[in-house]
Structure formats: structure tokens, C-alpha cells
N, C-alpha and C positions, 0 to 999 in steps of 0.2 A: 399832274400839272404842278410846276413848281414855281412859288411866288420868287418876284425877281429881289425880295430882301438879301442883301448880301449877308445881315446878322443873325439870320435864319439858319436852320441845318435843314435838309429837307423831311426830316421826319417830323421837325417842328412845324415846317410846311405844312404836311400831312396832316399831323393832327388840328389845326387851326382850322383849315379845308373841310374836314369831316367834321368840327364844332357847326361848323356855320352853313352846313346840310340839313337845314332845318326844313319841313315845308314850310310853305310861304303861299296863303289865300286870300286874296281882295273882299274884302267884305262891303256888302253893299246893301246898304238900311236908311231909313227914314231919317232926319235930324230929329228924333225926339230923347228930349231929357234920359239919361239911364240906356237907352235901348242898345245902340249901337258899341256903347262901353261893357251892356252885361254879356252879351254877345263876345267883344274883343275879349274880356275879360274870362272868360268860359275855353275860347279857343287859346288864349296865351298861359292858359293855367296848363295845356298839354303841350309845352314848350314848341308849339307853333307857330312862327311869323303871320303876322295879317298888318295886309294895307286897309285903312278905310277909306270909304266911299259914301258920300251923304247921297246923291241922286244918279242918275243915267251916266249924264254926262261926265261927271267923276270916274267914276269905271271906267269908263270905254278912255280917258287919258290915262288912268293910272295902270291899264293893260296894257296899250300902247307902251309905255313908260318899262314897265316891266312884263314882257310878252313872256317869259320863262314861267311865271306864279305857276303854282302845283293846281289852282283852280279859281271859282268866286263863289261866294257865299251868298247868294243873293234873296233878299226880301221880296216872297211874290207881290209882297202890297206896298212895291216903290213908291207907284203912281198911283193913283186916282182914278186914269184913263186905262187904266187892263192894260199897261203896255212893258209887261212884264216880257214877254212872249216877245217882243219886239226886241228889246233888248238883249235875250239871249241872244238872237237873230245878229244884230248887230256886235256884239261879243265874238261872236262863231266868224265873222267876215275878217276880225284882226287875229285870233289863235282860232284855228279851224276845229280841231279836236279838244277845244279846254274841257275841264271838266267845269260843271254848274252843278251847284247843290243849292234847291229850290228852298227856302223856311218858309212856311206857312203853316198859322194856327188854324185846320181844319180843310187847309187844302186850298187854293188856288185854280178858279176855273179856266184864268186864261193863259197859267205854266202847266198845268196838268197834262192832258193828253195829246194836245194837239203839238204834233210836230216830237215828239215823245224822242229822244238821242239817245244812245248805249252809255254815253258820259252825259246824262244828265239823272241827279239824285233827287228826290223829291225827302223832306225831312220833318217833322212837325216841330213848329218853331219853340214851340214848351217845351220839349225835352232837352235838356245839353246833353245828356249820356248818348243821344240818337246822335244828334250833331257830331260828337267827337267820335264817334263810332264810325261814319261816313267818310271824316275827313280824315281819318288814320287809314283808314283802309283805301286811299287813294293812294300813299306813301307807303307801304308796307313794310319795307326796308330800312326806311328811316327813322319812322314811326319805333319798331322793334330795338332799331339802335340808342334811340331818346329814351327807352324803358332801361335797357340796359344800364345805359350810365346813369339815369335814377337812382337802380338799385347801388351801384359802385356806389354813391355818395353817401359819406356816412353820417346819421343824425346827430344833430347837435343838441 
């Protein structure tokens, strides 16, 4: 695909196209202080786009919004009312196959087992290394491309 820049050559096309192949995950957590920043912050440190999302109904516009995302990140303990489980539910009705990767410190009774999907991750919300380990290996391609031009870059 070539952008319609007339000041463009198309290899510059190209290589812009392939900057901006980044994944890109909706994150969906609590309004609390720090939470949702150490989270974005943990994912953007592995040169990964993320939308946020404070509650339910956040997400389900900002997928609407952007129905391409590579996946969501979602806090099993959104709500209060267990309607964790619901929400994927209602996730899966606007992208049928997204992926969901569940955070929960110690697991989550009402994203757990029930209703269990081939794209859904379950992740323990205290580790980031789990977390980035999950969301790379959804992108594999991309993922491996973004290592690459890490190493290309040279220290300063």
C-alpha cells in the first residue's frame, strides 16, 4: 500500500508503514492512582501501542472505535459485580475472535474457567515479564521486528 504523499518515494512509504506496525492493545483497569499508568507504562516500555480504558463501557467504545487493536488487556477486578465474564462476552459481539488477556493477582473466579476461548490469556497481574511475554507472542512478527531495530540502534 502506498500512501497518497506525492513527496514520498514509495520505499519511504514503506518504511513509515512498517514504523507504525506496531501492536496496539486496549487496556482496561480501574481509575486508581499509579495502576493503570504502571501497566501502560510496563507495556510501552516494549515499544507497544495501548489505548486506555478506565471502566466497561470505555472499552467496548474505544474497540468499536478501533476494531483492528491486536487485543485488550483487561483487569479481572473491573467491577465489583463479577462482570468481568460479561464484558468479554460483550467484547467478543463487536471483534468475534480478539484476543483478551485476563490480569489478575491470584486469579479471578468469574474470568477463569467458565466460558474458557482459545484467544483468551489468563496472566498474574504482579508480573510484567508474564504480561509482555503474552502480548509479544500474540504479534510474533512484529514483536521480533521491534527487537530488531532495538538492536540496530546504537547507544548513546
Amino acid at each position: 500500500m502506498v500512501a497518497s504523499n506525492q513527496t514520498g518515494t514509495p520505499a519511504e512509504t514503506s518504511r513509515v508503514e512498517r514504523q507504525m506496525d506496531r501492536p496496539c492493545f486496549i487496556v482496561v483497569d480501574r481509575d486508581y492512582p499509579g495502576s493503570i499508568s504502571t501497566r501502560k507504562l510496563v507495556i510501552e516500555s516494549a515499544k507497544l501501542n495501548v489505548i486506555t480504558a478506565y471502566d466497561a463501557e470505555e472499552a467496548l467504545v474505544s474497540l468499536r472505535r478501533f476494531p483492528n487493536v491486536d487485543g485488550v488487556v483487561l483487569n479481572a477486578a473491573i467491577s465489583d459485580g463479577g462482570q468481568c465474564r460479561a464484558l468479554i462476552d460483550r467484547l467478543r459481539q463487536i471483534v468475534a475472535g480478539i484476543n483478551v488477556v485476563i490480569t489478575s493477582a491470584g486469579g479471578a473466579a468469574d474470568c477463569d474457567q467458565h466460558g474458557r476461548h482459545s484467544r483468551e490469556h489468563h496472566v498474574d497481574s504482579l508480573d510484567p515479564r508474564k504480561l509482555l511475554d503474552c502480548l509479544q507472542s500474540l504479534r510474533r512478527e512484529a514483536t521480533a521486528e521491534i527487537l530488531k531495530r532495538d538492536q540496530q540502534i546504537p547507544d548513546q
